[in-house]
Phi, psi and omega in degrees: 000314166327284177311299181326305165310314160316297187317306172314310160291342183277349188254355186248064167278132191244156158260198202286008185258328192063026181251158169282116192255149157276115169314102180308129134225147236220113183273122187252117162273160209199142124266136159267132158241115184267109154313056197157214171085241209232028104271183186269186187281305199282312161346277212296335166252029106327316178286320197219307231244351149295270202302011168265306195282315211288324176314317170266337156311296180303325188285321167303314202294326193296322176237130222278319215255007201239153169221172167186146184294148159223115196267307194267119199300338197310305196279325199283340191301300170328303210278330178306329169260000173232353198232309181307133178282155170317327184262026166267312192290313188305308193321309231255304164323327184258346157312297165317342190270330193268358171089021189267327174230123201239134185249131176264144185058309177066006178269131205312319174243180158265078213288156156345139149251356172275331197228354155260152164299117175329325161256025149281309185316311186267031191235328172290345173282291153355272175335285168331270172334325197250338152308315195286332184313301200252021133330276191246336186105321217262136178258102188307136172279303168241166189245185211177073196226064166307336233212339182296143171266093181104174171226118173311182189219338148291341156316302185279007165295310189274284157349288181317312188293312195287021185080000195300154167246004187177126183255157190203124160211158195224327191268076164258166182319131195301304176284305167335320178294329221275326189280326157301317196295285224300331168262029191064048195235023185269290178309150204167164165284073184294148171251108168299317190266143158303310188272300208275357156041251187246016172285343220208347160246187203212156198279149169215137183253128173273155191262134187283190192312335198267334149085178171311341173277176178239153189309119166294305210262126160250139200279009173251339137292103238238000180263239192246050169063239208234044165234085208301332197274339135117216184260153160290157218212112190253168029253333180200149187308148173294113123067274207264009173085014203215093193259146184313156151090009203306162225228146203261152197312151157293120177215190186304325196258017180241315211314309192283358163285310183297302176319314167319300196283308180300295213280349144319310190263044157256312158355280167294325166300299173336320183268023212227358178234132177328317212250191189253003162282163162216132150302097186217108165310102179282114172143160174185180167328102182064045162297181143066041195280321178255088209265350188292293224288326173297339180263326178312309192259350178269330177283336134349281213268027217213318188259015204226352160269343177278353216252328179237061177253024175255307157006274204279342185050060175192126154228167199233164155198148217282172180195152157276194186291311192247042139296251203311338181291322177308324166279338182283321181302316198310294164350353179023033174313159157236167200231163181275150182286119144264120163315192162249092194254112122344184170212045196231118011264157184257153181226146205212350159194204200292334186225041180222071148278107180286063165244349183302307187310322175324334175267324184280167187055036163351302198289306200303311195313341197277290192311312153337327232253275184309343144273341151308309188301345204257338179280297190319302199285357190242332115332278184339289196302323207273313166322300202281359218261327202270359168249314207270352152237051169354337195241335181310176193260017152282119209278116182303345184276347178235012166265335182280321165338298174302343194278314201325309190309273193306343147325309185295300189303291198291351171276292179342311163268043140287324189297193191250041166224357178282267184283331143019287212086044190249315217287177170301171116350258183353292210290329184290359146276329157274010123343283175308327181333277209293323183295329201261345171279282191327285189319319175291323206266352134275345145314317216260302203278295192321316162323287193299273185350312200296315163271054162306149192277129181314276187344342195280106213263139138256159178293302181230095168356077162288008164254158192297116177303114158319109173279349153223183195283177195279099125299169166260116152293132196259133181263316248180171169265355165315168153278139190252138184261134169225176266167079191262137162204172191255092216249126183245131191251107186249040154234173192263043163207173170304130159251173180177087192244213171209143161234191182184147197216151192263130184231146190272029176220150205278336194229114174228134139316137137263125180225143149296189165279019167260346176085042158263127188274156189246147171293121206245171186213163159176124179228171199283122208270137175277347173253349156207138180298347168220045197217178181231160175280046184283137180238135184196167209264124168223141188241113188238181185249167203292175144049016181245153173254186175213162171250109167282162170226099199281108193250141166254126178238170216255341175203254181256156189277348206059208160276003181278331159296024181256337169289337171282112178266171176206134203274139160258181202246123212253097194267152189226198211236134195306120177239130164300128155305308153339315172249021155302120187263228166270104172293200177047003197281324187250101196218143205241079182292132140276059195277182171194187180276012189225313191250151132270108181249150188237134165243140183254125150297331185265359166230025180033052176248152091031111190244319227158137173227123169220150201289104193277002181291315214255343200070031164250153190268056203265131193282147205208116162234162180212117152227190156260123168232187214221145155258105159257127191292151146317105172269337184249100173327337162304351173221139027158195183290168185224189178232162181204191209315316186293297199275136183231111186243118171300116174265082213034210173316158153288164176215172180281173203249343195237167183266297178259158159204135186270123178212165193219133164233124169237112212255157194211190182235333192255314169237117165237168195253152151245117189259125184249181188195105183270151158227124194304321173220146199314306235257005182296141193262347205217129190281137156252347157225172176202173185213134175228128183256097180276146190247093148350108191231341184250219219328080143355132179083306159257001153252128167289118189278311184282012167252125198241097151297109171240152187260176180216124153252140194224087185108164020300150216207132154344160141297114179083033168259140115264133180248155160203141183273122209272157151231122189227131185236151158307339134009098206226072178298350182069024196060024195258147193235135154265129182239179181258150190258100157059013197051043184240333192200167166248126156254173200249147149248127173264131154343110183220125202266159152211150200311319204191102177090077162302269162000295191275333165305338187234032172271126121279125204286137181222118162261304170251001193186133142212183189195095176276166184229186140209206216291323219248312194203115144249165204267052194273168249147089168286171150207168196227042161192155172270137201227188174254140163250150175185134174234109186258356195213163178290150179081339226256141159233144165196173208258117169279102169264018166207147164211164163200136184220165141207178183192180191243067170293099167316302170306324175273311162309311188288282156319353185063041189245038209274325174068049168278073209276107167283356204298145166255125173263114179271050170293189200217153157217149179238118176256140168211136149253161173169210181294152168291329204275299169256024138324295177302329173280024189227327207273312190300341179280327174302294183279341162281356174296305179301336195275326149272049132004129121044039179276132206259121184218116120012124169282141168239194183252120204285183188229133160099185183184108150209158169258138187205173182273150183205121203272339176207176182211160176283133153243159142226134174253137163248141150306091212286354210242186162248187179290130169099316180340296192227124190283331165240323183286348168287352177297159182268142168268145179221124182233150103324099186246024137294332166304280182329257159336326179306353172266344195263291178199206183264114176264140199233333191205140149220146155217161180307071183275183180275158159280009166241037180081309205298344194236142141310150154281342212254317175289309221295134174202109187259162185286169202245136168263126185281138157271171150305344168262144199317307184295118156243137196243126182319336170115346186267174178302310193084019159249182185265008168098168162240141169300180147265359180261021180065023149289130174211127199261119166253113183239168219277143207107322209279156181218125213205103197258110150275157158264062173295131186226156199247214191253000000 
C-alpha cells in the first residue's frame, strides 16, 4: 500500500500553478572525459575518447532528431588534428550550424574551482574559446561544471564576463542539496561579486541527488542502466566490439521495463524543480565510446514512452544545454538572488569532506603555479620584444610554438583531477611532463629575447637604460671568474626587491649593467656545506629586465667587496621538548623598520612580533604539527587523495628544535630545524624566516618570507603548520575564492568531522584579524587553511596516505606522495586597515616574482609583424575596502601603453576575447529583487581620446592594436 502510494504521488507533479502538467524532458547526451584522473590524455584517447567524437558525428548525421553536448576541449582538439576525417569535419560544421553539437563551456578542461587561480581559470578558458572562435565562429553560452568538487563564488564571474548565459554545477555540500531539492531551491541567480552585484550575474541550475549521470541500477537488471555500450575497457578496445557490463538491449520484452524506469526517475526529479521541465542527463563517466548502439536503444525507448505519454503523462526529447535552458527562461519566472556565498568545502556524507585535496600532490600544485607565473612574463616580455624591435631575429613562428605548449600545459592541469592532486601517480607525471617541457621551451625564447642583437635601435627600449656603457671592475689581479645573469620584472610596475641564487664561492661582486657594484649578502647555504647564499638588491621598471655580472674573486678583492657583506652564521643549541621549562624568560630581537620579532632560546620558537608603526604586541608561535590518518577501512573513516578525515586532534610533529640566526644587511634569516625525535640526526621539517633588514624605503619591511622543507613524511601523515596568537579572531577565518574575492568562514560544529568541515582552500591569500591587528599569509601555491582555535590559523603542506579502499587500490589514488616540498609563504602584520592596501599588490607580487636567468643563445631569424596583443586590467580591490583604493580608477591607455608602442584602436572584449563587448547581449533573469540586470556587459566603455573607468573588481579585457 505504501508503494502504491509513492508512486501516486510521483504521478501529482504540480507547476508553479498548482494545474497538473505534462512533464517535458529533455535528455541530454554527454560523455564526461576527465583529462587525467586515473589514465593518461593518450590512454584515454586510445581507449575511448577518439571513438567517442568520430561515433558520434556519424550517429548525428545518420538521424536528423538526435544530439550532444561537448565540454572539455582538450580531447575534441586531439581527435580534431590527428583522427577526424575530412568528411567528420564537414559533418561537425553542419551540426553546429544545425544546433545538434553544441559545444559547452568551450574551456580546454573542466577546471578545478577550488585550487585554481583566477587567471589560470580564465587563461584555460581563453585556450578553449579562441579555438572553438576561430574554427567554427561559435562562442559557448553555458556552462556545465558537473564535476569540480564545490563550487566558487568566482566561477559564475567568469562565465558571466565571458558571455554565458546560464551556468550548471552540481557537487555542493550533501545536506544543503538535500534542503535545496526538498525546496525547490536548486535553481537562482547568482551574484558572485559584493561589488559587481547583478551587473555580473548569472542564472544557475544546481544538479539534483543524481548528479550528471543517470541511474545505473535497474531492478530487472544487474548491469549499467541505460548505458547500453557497457564500460570503457583500458589499456585498448575489444576487438570484437564487446564491452563489459553492456546492458541488456531495448526489445519488446525490455522497452516497458526500461520506459517504467525512465519516467519514475524523470518523475521524481520533476518534484525538486519549479517549473515542468526536467533536465535529465544521458551520459556519465567515458560514454558514448559506442555511440551507434546508445542512440540505437535509446531512440526505441524515447519513441515508445512519447507513444504512451498520455499514460506515462512525460514526454521526453534529446536536447542540448541550451533546449532546456531556452524553456526555463521563456517561463518568465522570478528566481531568488544568491549572494556571494561559495559552495565551499564540499561533503558527500558526515565523514567524507572533500577538504583533503587542498593539499595534495604539493609539488605538482608549485609547479603548476610556477609555469603559469613563467607563461605570463614570457607573453609579456615576447610582446613587448615583437613591437618594440619589429625587425628583430626572433622568429614569431617558433616564439609562438614555446608559448602554445606551455599554454596547453598549463591549461591542462587546471582541470579538477589535475592541480587537485586527486589523479594516479602516472598521470600526475604526465601533468609534470608537459610543464617542465612547455617551461624549458619557454625559458629557450626568454633566452633568445633576452640576447637580441645590440645593433638593433628599438622604438621602445625593454632593458633597463644603461646610464653609461657596461663597465668592468677589476676585484683582483688575477683573472676574475663570473657569473652572467639576467633579472626579468613581468609585472607592470617598479619592484624594488632582493633575489637570491646559489653560488660554490665564499666571495662574490654583483655588477649591474652599469658596471656598478650593488648591495650584495652572502652566506653560508642551509642546504650544502659547499655551495652559498647570495642576495643582492635589484630595482627594475614595470615590464624591463637587467643584466647582472656575478664575479668571484680568487684572491684579494679590493674596494669593490666592500658592497658585499658576509654574514655570518650564529647557530644555538638543539632544546628537547622534553626539557622545556619556564619559557619566554630568554628572548632574542630581530628587528627591522616595520617588526621586532622575539625568539625563545629555551624552545628556539617564534615567541612575538610587534608592529612598531602601531606599538602593538601580538604573542606569536609557529611549529609543525601532524594529523594521523586512518588507513583501514575496517576501523573507521579514512582519509585519500580527495578526502581529509581528522582522526582525532594534530598533535605535535617534532621532539626537538634546532635553530640558526644569521643576521645581515640585506636579510636576516632564522633558520629553524624540527626533528621528530631528540636522537634523530637529520630535521624532517624545517622553516626559514627571512626579515628585510636594510635600505628604508626600498625593501617591503612588512614582508617576513618564510620557505618550508617538508618531508618524506610517514605513511598516513598530514602536516600543517600552526600559528597560534594572541589574536582574539573567534575562529573566524577569511580565505580567497581562486584569488579574486575574500570570504569570510566562520567557525562551524557539526555532530561528527568538526576539523575537516572547516577546512578551506586558500590560493593566493588568508587571514585571520581581530579589532587591532591582522594576521596574513600569502602563498605561490594553493594550500588547505582552518582556523580551529582561538588566535590559531594553520596551513596543511603536505600529506602522504594510504589506505585498503578496494576503489583507491584499484585506481592508485591511495596518495602515497614520499615527496620533500618546498612552499613559500609571506606572512604580514599589522592594523587591518593598513594590512588591507598592501596584500592583494603583495601576492601578486609573490605569484610574479622576479625571473632570473642565466644567458643562452638566442634562436631563429625572420622578419614578421605584429598587429594587436589581448590586455586584461583587474581592479584588485572590492567596494568599501579600501577608503582610496576602492574608487573607481580612469587610466589612459594610450598613456598606459607608450613603453610598449603607438596605440591606434582599442576595443572592448568578453573575457576570452571572443565577443565585441558592444554585440554581447546575455539573457536577463527575472529575481525576487527590485534590482535587474539588462542583460548588457555594465561597463563604461572606452572614450575616443582612450580613457577607460575601472571600477572595483572588474576585470575588462581589450584589443590593442599599435602602430
Amino acid at each position: 500500500m505504501f508503494l502504491s502510494f509513492f508512486l501516486g504521488l510521483l504521478l501529482m507533479t504540480v507547476s508553479e500553478n498548482d494545474a497538473v502538467e505534462k512533464i517535458q524532458a529533455f535528455v541530454v547526451p554527454h560523455s564526461h572525459m576527465d583529462v587525467g584522473w586515473v589514465y593518461t590524455v593518450q590512454e584515454s584517447m586510445h581507449a575511448y575518447a577518439s571513438s567517442v567524437y568520430s561515433g558520434v558525428v556519424e550517429e548525428l548525421a545518420r538521424v536528423k532528431s538526435r544530439k550532444f553536448i561537448a565540454v572539455e576541449q582538450e580531447f575534441f582538439r586531439l581527435w580534431w588534428g590527428n583522427v577526424a576525417s575530412d568528411w567528420h569535419k564537414k559533418q561537425v560544421r553542419q551540426l553546429l550550424h544545425e544546433g545538434r553539437l553544441e559545444f559547452i563551456i568551450g574551456g580546454q578542461v573542466m577546471h578545478d574551482e577550488a585550487v585554481t587561480d583566477v587567471d589560470d581559470a580564465i587563461l584555460q578558458l581563453t585556450e578553449g574559446h579562441g579555438f572553438l572562435y576561430e574554427t567554427f565562429g561559435v562562442r559557448p553560452r553555458f556552462a556545465w561544471h558537473v564535476d569540480p568538487f564545490g563550487a566558487s563564488a568566482t566561477t559564475p564571474i567568469l562565465f558571466a564576463l565571458a558571455g554565458f548565459d546560464a551556468h550548471l554545477i552540481s557537487r555542493i555540500d550533501y545536506d544543503l542539496k538535500d534542503d535545496m531539492q526538498k525546496n525547490k531551491k536548486l535553481q537562482f541567480v547568482w551574484r558572485g561579486s559584493p561589488s559587481l552585484k547583478e551587473k555580473q550575474e548569472i542564472f544557475t541550475h544546481t544538479m539534483d541527488q543524481f548528479s550528471y549521470c543517470t541511474p545505473s541500477y535497474l531492478p530487472f537488471s544487474n548491469r549499467s542502466g541505460f548505458y547500453w555500450n557497457g564500460v570503457a575497457l583500458f589499456p585498448d578496445p575489444p576487438k570484437d566490439g564487446i564491452y563489459p557490463n553492456m546492458s541488456l538491449p531495448v526489445t519488446k520484452e525490455t522497452v516497458e521495463l526500461y520506459a517504467q524506469t525512465m519516467v519514475d526517475n524523470i518523475r521524481m526529479r520533476a518534484q525538486w524543480f519549479r517549473t515542468s521541465h526536467v533536465l535529465w542527463p544521458w551520459g556519465c563517466d567515458k560514454q558514448f565510446y559506442n555511440a551507434s548502439v546508445q542512440f540505437m536503444n535509446m531512440d526505441v525507448l524515447m519513441s515508445y514512452i512519447n507513444a504512451h505519454s498520455d499514460k506515462y503523462g512525460v514526454a521526453v526529447q534529446y536536447a542540448t544545454l541550451k533546449d532546456y535552458f531556452q524553456v526555463v527562461h521563456q517561463t518568465n519566472l522570478s528566481w531568488d538572488v544568491r549572494e556571494n556565498q561559495d559552495f565551499l568545502p564540499y561533503s558527500t556524507e558526515p565523514f567524507q569532506a572533500w577538504t583533503g585535496f587542498y593539499a595534495s600532490r604539493n609539488v605538482l600544485k608549485g609547479v603548476a603555479r610556477r609555469a603559469s607565473s613563467l607563461l605570463y612574463a614570457a607573453e609579456s616580455l615576447f610582446t613587448r620584444y615583437r613591437i618594440s624591435y619589429p625587425e628583430g631575429p626572433v622568429q614569431r613562428e617558433w616564439a609562438l610554438d614555446k608559448l602554445k605548449a606551455l599554454r596547453w600545459a598549463v591549461s591542462e592541469v587546471q582541470h579538477h583531477d589535475g592541480i587537485t592532486g586527486t589523479e594516479s601517480p602516472k598521470v600526475a607525471d604526465m601533468y609534470m611532463e608537459h610543464l617542465m617541457q612547455g617551461m624549458m621551451g619557454a625559458e629557450e625564447l626568454l633566452a633568445a629575447i633576452f640576447l637580441l642583437p645590440q645593433t638593433i635601435k628599438p622604438s621602445n627600449d625593454i632593458r633597463h637604460p644603461p646610464q653609461t656603457r657596461p663597465t668592468t671592475v677589476k676585484t683582483d689581479s688575477g683573472k676574475v671568474l663570473e657569473q652572467h645573469i639576467i633579472v626579468y620584472n613581468p609585472l607592470a610596475w617598479n619592484i624594488s626587491t632582493y633575489i637570491n641564487i646559489s653560488v660554490p664561492y665564499a666571495m662574490a661582486v654583483v655588477l649591474d649593467d652599469d658596471g656598478k657594484a650593488v648591495p650584495a649578502q652572502i652566506q653560508q647555504s642551509m642546504e650544502s656545506s659547499t655551495d652559498y647564499d647570495l642576495f643582492f638588491i635589484v630595482e627594475l621598471g614595470g615590464l624591463q629586465y637587467r643584466k647582472y655580472t656575478v664575479q668571484f674573486p680568487q684572491s684579494h678583492c679590493g674596494a669593490a667587496c666592500g658592497s658585499t657583506h658576509v654574514a655570518r652564521v650564529v647557530k644555538f643549541k638543539k632544546k628537547n621538548v622534553s626539557h622545556w621549562k619556564r619559557t619566554g624568560r630568554k628572548l632574542l630581537p630581530v628587528l627591522n623598520e616595520c617588526y621586532k620579532l622575539m625568539f625563545d632560546q629555551e624552545t628556539n620558537l617564534l615567541h612575538s612580533i610587534t608592529d612598531r608603526c602601531k606599538k602593538i604586541r601580538v604573542r606569536v608561535r609557529q611549529d609543525f604539527w601532524e594529523y594521523e590518518a586512518n588507513g583501514d577501512i575496517n576501523s573507521g573513516p579514512i582519509s585519500d587523495n580527495y578526502i581529509f578525515t581528522a582522526n582525532g586532534s594534530a598533535i605535535p610533529a617534532y621532539k626537538s628544535v634546532a635553530m640558526e640566526i644569521v643576521p645581515g644587511k640585506i636579510v636576516s634569516e632564522i633558520r629553524q630545524y624540527f626533528y621528530r625525535k631528540e636522537e634523530d640526526k637529520n630535521h624532517t621539517y624545517s622553516v626559514v624566516t627571512r626579515v628585510p633588514v636594510g635600505f628604508p624605503g626600498r625593501l617591503a619591511c612588512f614582508r617576513l618570507e618564510q620557505s618550508y622543507k617538508v618531508g618524506p613524511l610517514e605513511v598516513n601523515r598530514e602536516t600543517v603548520f600552526k600559528t597560534r596568537t594572541s589574536m582574539q579572531n573567534n575562529r573566524t577565518l577569511f580565505t580567497d575564492n581562486n584569488g579574486y574575492q575574500m570570504m569570510k568562514r566562520t567557525f562551524k560544529s557539526f555532530i561528527n568531522n568538526t576539523v575537516s568541515r572547516n577546512y578551506y582552500p586558500m590560493v593566493r591569500a588568508a587571514y585571520i584579524e581581530d579589532d587591532s591587528s591582522r594576521l596574513v599569509f600569502l602563498g605561490e601555491r594553493a594550500h588547505g587553511v582552518a582556523s580551529l582555535s582561538q588566535g590559531q590559523l594553520e596551513v596543511m603542506l603536505h600529506r602522504r596516505l594510504w589506505n585498503n579502499q578496494e576503489w583507491n587500490l584499484g585506481y592508485n589514488l591511495t596518495l602515497n606522495d614520499s615527496s620533500v616540498v618546498r612552499p613559500i609563504l609571506w606572512m604580514m602584520l599589522g592594523s587591518p586597515a593598513a594590512i588591507s592596501s598592501i596584500y592583494q599588490k603583495e601576492a601578486l607580487e609573490l605569484q610574479h616574482r622576479p625571473v632570473v636567468m642565466p644567458i643562452d643563445q638566442p634562436r631563429g631569424e625572420r622578419k614578421i609583424d605584429f598587429d594587436r596583443i589581448l590586455l586584461r586590467i583587474s581592479h584588485l580591490y572590492e567596494v568599501g575596502e579600501d577608503p582610496v583604493l576602492s574608487q573607481p580608477i580612469t587610466i589612459n591607455l594610450k598613456e598606459v601603453m607608450q613603453g610598449i608602442g603607438t596605440v591606434t584602436k582599442v576595443q572592448e572584449r568578453s573575457l576570452t576575447g571572443t565577443w565585441n563587448i558592444s554585440d554581447l547581449q546575455r539573457w536577463s533573469w527575472k529575481t525576487n529583487e527590485s534590482v535587474r540586470n539588462t542583460g548588457k556587459a555594465g561597463f563604461s566603455g572606452v572614450t575616443q581620446d582612450f580613457n577607460v573607468t575601472i571600477s572595483p573588481k572588474e576585470i575588462r579585457t581589450f584589443f590593442i592594436y599599435f602602430q
